[in-house]
ZAKOL-389406 format. One record per residue (C-alpha): residue number from 1; residue in one letter; x, z, y. Coordinates in pm, whole numbers, plus 50000, padded with zeros to 5 digits. Layout:
# ZAKOL-389406
<atom><num>NUM</num><residuo>A</residuo><east>X</east><up>Z</up><north>Y</north></atom>
...
***
This chain:
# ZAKOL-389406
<atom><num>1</num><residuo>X</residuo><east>52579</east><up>49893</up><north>49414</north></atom>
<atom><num>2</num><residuo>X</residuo><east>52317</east><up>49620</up><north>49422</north></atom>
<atom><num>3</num><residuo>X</residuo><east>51912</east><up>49784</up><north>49396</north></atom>
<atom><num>4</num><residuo>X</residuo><east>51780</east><up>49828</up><north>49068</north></atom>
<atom><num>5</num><residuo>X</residuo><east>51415</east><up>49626</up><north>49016</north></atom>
<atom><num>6</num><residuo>X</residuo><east>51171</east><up>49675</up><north>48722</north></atom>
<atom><num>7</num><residuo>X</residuo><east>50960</east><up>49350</up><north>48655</north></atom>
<atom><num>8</num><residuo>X</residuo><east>50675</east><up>49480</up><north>48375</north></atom>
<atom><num>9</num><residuo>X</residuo><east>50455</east><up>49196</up><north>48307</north></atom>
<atom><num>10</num><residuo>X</residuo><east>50355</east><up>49074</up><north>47892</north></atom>
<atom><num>11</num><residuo>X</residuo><east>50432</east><up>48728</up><north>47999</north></atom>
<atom><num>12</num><residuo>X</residuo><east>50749</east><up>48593</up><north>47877</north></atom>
<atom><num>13</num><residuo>X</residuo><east>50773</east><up>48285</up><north>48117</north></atom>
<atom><num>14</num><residuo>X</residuo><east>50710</east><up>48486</up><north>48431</north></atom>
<atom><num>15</num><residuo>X</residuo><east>50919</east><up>48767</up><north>48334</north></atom>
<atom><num>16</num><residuo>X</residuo><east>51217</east><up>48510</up><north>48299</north></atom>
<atom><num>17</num><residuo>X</residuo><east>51147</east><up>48313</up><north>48634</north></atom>
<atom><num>18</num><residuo>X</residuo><east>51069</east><up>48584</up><north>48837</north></atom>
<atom><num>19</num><residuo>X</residuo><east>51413</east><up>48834</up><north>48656</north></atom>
<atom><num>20</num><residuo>X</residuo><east>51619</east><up>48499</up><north>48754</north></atom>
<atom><num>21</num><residuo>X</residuo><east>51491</east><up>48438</up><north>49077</north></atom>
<atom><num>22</num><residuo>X</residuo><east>51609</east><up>48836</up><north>49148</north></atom>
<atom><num>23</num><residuo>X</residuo><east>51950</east><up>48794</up><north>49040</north></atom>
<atom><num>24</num><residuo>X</residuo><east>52003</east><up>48521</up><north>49221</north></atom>
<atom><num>25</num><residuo>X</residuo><east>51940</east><up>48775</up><north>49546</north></atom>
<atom><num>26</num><residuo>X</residuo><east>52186</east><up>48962</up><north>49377</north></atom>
<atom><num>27</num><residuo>X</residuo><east>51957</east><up>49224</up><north>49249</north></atom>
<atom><num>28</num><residuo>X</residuo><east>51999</east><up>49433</up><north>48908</north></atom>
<atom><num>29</num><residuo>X</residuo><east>51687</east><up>49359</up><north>48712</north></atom>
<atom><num>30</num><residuo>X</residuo><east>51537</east><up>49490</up><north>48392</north></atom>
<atom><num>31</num><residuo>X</residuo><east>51203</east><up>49371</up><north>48236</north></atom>
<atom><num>32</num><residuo>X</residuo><east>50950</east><up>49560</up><north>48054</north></atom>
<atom><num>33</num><residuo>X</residuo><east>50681</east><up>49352</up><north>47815</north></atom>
<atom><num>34</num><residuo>X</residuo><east>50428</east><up>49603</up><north>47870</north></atom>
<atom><num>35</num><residuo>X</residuo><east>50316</east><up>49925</up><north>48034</north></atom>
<atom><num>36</num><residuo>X</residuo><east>50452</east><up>50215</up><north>47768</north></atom>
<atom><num>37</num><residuo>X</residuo><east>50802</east><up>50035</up><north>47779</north></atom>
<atom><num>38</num><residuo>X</residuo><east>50767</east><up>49994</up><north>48184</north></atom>
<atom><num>39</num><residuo>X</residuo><east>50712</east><up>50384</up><north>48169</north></atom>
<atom><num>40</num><residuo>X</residuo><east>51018</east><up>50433</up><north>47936</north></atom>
<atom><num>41</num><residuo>X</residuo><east>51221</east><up>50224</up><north>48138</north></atom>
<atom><num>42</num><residuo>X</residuo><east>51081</east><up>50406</up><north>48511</north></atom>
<atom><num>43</num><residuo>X</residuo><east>51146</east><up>50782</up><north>48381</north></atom>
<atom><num>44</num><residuo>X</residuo><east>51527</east><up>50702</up><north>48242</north></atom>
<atom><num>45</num><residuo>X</residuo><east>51570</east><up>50698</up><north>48607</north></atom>
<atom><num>46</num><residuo>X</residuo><east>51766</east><up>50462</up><north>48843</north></atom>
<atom><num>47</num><residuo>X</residuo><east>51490</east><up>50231</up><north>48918</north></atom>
<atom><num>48</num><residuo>X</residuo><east>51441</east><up>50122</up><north>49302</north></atom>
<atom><num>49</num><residuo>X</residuo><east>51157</east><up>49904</up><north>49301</north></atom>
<atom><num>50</num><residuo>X</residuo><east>50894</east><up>49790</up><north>49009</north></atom>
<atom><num>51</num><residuo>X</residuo><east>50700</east><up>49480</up><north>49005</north></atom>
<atom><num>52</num><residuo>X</residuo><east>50410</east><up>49607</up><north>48795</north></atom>
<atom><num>53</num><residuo>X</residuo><east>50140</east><up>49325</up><north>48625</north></atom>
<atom><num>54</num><residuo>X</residuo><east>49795</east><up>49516</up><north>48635</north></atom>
<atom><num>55</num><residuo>X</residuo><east>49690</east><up>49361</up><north>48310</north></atom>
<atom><num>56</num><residuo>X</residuo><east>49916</east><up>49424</up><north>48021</north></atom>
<atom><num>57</num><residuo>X</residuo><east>49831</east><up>49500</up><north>47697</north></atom>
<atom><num>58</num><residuo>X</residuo><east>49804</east><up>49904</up><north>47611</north></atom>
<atom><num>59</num><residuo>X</residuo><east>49915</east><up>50089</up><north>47917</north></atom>
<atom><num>60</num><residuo>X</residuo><east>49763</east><up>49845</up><north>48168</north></atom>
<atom><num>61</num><residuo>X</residuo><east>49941</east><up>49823</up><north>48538</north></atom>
<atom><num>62</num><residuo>X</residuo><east>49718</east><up>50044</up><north>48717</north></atom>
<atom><num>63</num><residuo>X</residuo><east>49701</east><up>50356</up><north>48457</north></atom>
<atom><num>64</num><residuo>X</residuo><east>50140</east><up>50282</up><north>48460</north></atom>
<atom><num>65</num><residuo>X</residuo><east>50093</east><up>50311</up><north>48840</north></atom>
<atom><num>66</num><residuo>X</residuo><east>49912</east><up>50623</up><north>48808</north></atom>
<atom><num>67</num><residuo>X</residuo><east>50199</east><up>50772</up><north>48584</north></atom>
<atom><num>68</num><residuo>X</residuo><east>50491</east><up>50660</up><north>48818</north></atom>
<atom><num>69</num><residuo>X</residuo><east>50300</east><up>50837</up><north>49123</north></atom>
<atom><num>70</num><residuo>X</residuo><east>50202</east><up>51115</up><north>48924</north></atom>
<atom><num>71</num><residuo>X</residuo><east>50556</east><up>51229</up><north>48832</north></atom>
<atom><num>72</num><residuo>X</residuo><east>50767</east><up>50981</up><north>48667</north></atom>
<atom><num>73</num><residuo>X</residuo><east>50851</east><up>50834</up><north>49012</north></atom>
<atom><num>74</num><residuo>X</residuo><east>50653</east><up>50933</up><north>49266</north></atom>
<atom><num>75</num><residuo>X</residuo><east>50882</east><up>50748</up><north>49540</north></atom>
<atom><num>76</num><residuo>X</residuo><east>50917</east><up>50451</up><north>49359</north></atom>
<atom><num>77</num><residuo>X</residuo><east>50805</east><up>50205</up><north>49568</north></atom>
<atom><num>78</num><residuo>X</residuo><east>50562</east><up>49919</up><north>49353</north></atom>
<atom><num>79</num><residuo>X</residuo><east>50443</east><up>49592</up><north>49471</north></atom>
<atom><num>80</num><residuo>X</residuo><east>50163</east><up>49473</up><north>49189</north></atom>
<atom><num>81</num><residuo>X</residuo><east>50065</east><up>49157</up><north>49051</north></atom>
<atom><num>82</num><residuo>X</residuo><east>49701</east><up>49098</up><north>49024</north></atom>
<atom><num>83</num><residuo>X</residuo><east>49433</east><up>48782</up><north>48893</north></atom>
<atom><num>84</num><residuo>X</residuo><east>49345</east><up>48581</up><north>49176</north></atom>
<atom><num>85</num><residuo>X</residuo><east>48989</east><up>48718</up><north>49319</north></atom>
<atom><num>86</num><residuo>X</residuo><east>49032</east><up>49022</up><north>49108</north></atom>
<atom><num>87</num><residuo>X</residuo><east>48943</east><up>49247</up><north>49408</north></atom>
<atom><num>88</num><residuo>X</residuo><east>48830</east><up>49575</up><north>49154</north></atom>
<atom><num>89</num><residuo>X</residuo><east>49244</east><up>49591</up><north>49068</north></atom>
<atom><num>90</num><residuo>X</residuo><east>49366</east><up>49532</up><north>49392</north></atom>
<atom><num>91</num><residuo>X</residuo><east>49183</east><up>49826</up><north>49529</north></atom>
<atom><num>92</num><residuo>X</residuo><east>49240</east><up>50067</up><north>49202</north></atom>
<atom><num>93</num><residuo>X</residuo><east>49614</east><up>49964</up><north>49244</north></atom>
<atom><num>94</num><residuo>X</residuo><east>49614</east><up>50091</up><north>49606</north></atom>
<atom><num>95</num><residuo>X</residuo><east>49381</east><up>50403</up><north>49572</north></atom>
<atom><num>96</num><residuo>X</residuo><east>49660</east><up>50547</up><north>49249</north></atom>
<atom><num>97</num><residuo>X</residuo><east>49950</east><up>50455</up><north>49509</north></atom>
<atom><num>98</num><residuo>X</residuo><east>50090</east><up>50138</up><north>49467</north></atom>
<atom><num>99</num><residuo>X</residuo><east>50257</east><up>50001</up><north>49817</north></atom>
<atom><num>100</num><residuo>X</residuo><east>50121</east><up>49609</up><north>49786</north></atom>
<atom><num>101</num><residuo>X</residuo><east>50008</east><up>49332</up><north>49559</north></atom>
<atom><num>102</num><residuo>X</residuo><east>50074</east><up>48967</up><north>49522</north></atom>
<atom><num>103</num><residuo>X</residuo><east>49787</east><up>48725</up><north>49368</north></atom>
<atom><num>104</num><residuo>X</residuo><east>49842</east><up>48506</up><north>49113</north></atom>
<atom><num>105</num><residuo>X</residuo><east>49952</east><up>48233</up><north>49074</north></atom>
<atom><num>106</num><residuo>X</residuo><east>50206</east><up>48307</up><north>49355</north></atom>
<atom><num>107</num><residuo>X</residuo><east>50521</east><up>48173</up><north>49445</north></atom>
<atom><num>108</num><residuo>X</residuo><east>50832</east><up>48333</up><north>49319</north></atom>
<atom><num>109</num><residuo>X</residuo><east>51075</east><up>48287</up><north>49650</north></atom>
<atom><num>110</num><residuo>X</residuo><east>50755</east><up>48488</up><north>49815</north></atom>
<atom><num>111</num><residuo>X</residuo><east>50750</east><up>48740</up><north>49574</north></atom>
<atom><num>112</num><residuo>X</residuo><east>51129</east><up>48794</up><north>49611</north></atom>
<atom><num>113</num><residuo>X</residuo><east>51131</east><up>48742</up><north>49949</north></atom>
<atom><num>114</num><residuo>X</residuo><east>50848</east><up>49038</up><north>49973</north></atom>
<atom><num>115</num><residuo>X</residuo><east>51068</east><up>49234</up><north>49740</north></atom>
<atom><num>116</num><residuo>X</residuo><east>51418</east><up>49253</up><north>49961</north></atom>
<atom><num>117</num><residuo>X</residuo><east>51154</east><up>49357</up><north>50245</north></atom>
<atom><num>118</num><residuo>X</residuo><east>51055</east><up>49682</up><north>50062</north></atom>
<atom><num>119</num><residuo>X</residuo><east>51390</east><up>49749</up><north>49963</north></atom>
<atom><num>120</num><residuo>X</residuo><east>51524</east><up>49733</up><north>50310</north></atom>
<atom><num>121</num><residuo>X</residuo><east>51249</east><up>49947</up><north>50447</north></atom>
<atom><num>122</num><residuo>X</residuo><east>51258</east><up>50176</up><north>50166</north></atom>
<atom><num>123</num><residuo>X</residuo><east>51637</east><up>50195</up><north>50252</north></atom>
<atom><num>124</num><residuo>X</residuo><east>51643</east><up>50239</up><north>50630</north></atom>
<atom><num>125</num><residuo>X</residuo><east>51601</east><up>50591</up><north>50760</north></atom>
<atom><num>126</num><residuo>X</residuo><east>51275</east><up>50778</up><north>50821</north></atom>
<atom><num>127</num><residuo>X</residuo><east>51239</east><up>50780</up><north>51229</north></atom>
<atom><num>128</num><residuo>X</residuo><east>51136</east><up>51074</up><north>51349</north></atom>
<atom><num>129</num><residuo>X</residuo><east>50772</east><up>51228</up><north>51317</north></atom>
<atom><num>130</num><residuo>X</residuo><east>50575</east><up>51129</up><north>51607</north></atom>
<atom><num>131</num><residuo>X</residuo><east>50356</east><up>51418</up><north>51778</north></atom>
<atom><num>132</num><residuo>X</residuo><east>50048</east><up>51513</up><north>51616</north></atom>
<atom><num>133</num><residuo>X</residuo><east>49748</east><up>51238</up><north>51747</north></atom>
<atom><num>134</num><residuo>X</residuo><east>49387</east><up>51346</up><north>51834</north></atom>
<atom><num>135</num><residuo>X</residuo><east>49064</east><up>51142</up><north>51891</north></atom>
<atom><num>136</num><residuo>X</residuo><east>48804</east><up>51405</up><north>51921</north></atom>
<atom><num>137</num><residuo>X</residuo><east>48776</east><up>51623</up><north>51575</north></atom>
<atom><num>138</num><residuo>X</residuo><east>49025</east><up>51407</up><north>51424</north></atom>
<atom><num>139</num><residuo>X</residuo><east>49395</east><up>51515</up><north>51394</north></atom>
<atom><num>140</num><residuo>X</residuo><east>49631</east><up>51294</up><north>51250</north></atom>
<atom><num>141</num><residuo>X</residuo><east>49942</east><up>51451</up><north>51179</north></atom>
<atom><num>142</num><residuo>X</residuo><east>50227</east><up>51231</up><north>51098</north></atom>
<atom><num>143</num><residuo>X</residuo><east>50536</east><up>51483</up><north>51033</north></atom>
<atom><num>144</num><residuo>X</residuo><east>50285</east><up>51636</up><north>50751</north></atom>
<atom><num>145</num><residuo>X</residuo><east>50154</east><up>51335</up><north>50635</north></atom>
<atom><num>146</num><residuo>X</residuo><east>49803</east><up>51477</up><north>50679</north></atom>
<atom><num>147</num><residuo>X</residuo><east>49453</east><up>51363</up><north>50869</north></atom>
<atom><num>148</num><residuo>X</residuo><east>49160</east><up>51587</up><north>50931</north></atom>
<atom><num>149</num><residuo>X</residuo><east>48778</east><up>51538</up><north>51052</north></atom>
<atom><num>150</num><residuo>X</residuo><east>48762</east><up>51885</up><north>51232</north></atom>
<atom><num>151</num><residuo>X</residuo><east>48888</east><up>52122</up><north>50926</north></atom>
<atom><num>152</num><residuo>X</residuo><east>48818</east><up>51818</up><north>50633</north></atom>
<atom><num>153</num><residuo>X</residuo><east>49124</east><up>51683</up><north>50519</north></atom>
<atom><num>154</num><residuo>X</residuo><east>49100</east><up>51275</up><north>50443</north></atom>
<atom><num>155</num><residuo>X</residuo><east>49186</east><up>51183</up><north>50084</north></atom>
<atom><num>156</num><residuo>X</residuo><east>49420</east><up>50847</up><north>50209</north></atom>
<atom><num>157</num><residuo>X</residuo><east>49699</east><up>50680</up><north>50053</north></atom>
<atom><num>158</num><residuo>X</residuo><east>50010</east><up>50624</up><north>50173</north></atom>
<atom><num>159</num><residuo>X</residuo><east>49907</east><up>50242</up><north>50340</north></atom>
<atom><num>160</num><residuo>X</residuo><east>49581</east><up>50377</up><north>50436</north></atom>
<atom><num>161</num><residuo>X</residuo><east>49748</east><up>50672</up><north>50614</north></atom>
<atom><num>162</num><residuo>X</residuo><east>49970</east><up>50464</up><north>50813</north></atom>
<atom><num>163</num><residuo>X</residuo><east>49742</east><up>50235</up><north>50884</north></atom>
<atom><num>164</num><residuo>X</residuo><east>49583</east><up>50513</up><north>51062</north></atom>
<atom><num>165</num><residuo>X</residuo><east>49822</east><up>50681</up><north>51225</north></atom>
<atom><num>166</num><residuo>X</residuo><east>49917</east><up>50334</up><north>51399</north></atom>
<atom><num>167</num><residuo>X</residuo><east>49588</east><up>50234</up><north>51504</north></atom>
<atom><num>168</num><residuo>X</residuo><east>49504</east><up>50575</up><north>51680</north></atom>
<atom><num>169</num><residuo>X</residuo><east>49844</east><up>50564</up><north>51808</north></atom>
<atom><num>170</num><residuo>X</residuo><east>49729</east><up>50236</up><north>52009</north></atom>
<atom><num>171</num><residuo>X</residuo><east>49411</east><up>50283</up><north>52112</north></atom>
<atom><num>172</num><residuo>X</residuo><east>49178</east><up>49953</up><north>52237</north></atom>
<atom><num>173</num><residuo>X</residuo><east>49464</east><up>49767</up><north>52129</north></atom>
<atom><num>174</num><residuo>X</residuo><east>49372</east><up>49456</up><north>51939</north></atom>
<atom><num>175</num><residuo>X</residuo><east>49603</east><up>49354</up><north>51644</north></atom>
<atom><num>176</num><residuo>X</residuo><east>49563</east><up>49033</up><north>51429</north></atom>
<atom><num>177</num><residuo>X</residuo><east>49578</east><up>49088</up><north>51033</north></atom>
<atom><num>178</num><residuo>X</residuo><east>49948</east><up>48919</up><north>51088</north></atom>
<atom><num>179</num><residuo>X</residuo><east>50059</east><up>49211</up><north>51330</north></atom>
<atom><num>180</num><residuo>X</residuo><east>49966</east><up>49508</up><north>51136</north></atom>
<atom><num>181</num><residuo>X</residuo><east>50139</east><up>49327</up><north>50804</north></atom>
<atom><num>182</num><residuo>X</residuo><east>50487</east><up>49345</up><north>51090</north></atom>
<atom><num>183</num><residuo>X</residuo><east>50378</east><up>49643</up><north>51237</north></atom>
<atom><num>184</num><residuo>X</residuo><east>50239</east><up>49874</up><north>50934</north></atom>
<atom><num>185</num><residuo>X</residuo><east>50395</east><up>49728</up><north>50611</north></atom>
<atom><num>186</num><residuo>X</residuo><east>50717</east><up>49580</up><north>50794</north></atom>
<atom><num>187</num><residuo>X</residuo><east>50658</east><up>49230</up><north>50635</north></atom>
<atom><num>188</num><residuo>X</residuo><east>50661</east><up>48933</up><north>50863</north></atom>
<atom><num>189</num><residuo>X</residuo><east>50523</east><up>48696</up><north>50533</north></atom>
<atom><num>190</num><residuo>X</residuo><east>50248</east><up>48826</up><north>50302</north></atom>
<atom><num>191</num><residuo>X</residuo><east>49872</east><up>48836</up><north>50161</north></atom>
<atom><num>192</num><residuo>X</residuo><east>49653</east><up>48861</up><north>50510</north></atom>
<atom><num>193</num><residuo>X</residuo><east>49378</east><up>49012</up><north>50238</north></atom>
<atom><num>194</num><residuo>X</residuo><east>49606</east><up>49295</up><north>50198</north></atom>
<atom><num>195</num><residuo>X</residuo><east>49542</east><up>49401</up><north>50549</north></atom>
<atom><num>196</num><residuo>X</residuo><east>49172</east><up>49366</up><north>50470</north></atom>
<atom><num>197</num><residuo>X</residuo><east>49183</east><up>49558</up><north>50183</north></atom>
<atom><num>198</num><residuo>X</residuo><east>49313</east><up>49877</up><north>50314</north></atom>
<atom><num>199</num><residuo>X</residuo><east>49062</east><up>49833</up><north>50636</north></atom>
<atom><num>200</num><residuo>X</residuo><east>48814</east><up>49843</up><north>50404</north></atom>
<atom><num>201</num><residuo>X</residuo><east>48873</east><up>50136</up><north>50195</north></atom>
<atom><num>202</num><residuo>X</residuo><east>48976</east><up>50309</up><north>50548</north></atom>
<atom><num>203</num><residuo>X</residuo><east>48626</east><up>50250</up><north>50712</north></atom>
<atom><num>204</num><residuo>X</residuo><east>48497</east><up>50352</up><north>50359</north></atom>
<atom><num>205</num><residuo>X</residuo><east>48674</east><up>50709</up><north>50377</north></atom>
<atom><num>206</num><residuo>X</residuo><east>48615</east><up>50762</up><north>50743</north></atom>
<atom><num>207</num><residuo>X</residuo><east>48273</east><up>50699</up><north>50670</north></atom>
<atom><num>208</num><residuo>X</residuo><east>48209</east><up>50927</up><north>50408</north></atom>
<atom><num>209</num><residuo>X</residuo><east>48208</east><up>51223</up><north>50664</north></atom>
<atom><num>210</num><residuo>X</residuo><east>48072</east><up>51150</up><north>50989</north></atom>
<atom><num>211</num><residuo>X</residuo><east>47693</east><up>51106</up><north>51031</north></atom>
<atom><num>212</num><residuo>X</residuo><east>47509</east><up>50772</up><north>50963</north></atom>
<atom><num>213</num><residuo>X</residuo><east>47463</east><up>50539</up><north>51218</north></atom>
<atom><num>214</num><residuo>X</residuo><east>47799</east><up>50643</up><north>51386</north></atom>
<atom><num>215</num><residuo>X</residuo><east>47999</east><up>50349</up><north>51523</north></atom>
<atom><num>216</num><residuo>X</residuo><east>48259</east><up>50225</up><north>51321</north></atom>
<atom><num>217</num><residuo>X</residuo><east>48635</east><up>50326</up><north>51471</north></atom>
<atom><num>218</num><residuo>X</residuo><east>48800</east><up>50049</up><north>51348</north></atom>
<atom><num>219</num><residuo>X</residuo><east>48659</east><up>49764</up><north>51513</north></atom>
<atom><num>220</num><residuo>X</residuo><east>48638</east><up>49409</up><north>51433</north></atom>
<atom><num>221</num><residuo>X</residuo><east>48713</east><up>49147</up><north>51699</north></atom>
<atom><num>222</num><residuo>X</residuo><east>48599</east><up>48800</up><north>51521</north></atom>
<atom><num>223</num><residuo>X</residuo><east>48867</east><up>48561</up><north>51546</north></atom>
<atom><num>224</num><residuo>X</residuo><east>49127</east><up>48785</up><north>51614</north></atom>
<atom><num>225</num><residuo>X</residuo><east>49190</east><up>49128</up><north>51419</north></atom>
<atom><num>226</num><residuo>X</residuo><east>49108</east><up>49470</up><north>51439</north></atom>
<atom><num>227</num><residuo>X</residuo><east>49108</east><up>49772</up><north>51708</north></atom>
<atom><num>228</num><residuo>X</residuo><east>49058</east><up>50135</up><north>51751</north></atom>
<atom><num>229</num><residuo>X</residuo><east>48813</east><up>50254</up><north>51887</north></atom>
<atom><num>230</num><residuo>X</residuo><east>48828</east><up>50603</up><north>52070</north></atom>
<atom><num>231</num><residuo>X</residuo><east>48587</east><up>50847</up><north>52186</north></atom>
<atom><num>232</num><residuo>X</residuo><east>48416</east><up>50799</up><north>51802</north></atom>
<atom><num>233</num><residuo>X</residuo><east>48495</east><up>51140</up><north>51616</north></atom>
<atom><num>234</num><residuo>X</residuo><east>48305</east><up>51350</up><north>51851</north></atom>
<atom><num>235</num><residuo>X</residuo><east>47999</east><up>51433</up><north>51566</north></atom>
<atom><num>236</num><residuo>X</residuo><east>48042</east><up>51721</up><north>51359</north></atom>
<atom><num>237</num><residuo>X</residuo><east>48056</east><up>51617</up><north>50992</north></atom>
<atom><num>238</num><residuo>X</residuo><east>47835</east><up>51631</up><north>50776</north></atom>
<atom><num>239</num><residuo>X</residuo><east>47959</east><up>51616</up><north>50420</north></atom>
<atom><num>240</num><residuo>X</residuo><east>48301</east><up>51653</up><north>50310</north></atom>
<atom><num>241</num><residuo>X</residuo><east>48544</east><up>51349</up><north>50307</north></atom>
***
């Protein structure tokens, strides 16, 4: 049986291109014309995927978002749709759990090309649980799904947590934006400023509980990407994360 998407988005034009440009992939595809119906819709059940519009009328994307994660389907995966240079929604989407974002305007082969790549990763099964990876006090623990500064546990996401657990797995490695898209989200197409994103709020968190002045572990080679850098975590904290 052909995967079951939810397109929730209070404009009728978009709805229709973006429902037809589904079905033509041969997906099953019901739309929602704002958040309370997307909600409806999400907790009959039988939904694999929702493409979720952050500003609808009532319910708006990111409080629907909330609710999906929260218990109406907390494995759901979402991809949402967001105003170009609206940076505030992008990041509120990914701190309540949704998995991506497109910008608008975007272009609808992208979008469903970006869609059939979370459905075939959300298909394919879970590898096995790498060992548990240190750098000093932290502990990232993949089988658990867990990271800890000495005996602080790290409030991350999903994204940010396997963003994580892939950098300290490759230490002094250097990775351009386009290889941790491949490499973390499992998209070889895509928003580059979703990579930058989740660095962001990852430094950010990290941050938040190792002393000030402490060098950044996720470093910044200009021109090329990112890298971990080890031998960081070796300060005690000093407030809670």
């Amino acid at each position: 049986m052909s995967a079951h998407v939810l397109v929730a988005d209070d404009d009728p034009l978009l709805r229709d291109v973006v429902r037809r440009y589904l079905e033509r992939d041969g997906l099953r595809v019901t739309v929602a014309v704002d958040g309370d119906a997307a909600l409806l819709v999400a907790a009959a059940g039988g939904i694999d995927l929702v493409v979720l519009d952050v500003m609808m009328p009532g319910t708006d994307g990111v409080e629907v978002c909330r609710r999906l994660r929260a218990g109406v389907a907390p494995t759901v995966p979402v991809i949402m749709l967001t105003a170009l240079g609206e940076e505030d929604d992008r990041v509120l989407g990914l701190e309540v759990g949704a998995d991506d974002y497109v910008t608008k305007p975007f272009s609808p082969r992208e979008l469903a090309l970006r869609v059939a790549s979370v459905l075939r990763r959300a298909a394919a099964p879970a590898p096995p649980a790498p060992a548990v990876l240190r750098d000093g006090l932290l502990e990232v623990q993949p089988g658990a799904h867990r990271a800890l500064v000495g005996p602080t546990e790290l409030a991350l996401t999903t994204r940010e947590f396997d963003l994580l657990s892939f950098l300290v797995g490759h230490p002094d490695e250097v990775f351009t934006r386009e290889q941790l898209l491949e490499h973390v989200w499992g998209w070889s197409f895509g928003d580059h400023s979703t990579v930058t994103v989740h660095v962001k709020r990852l430094r950010t968190k990290i941050a938040a509980g190792r002393r000030t002045g402490a060098e950044d572990p996720v470093g910044t080679v200009w021109g090329v990407g990112y890298r971990w850098r080890p031998g960081t975590f070796t300060e005690p904290l000093e407030h809670p994360c």
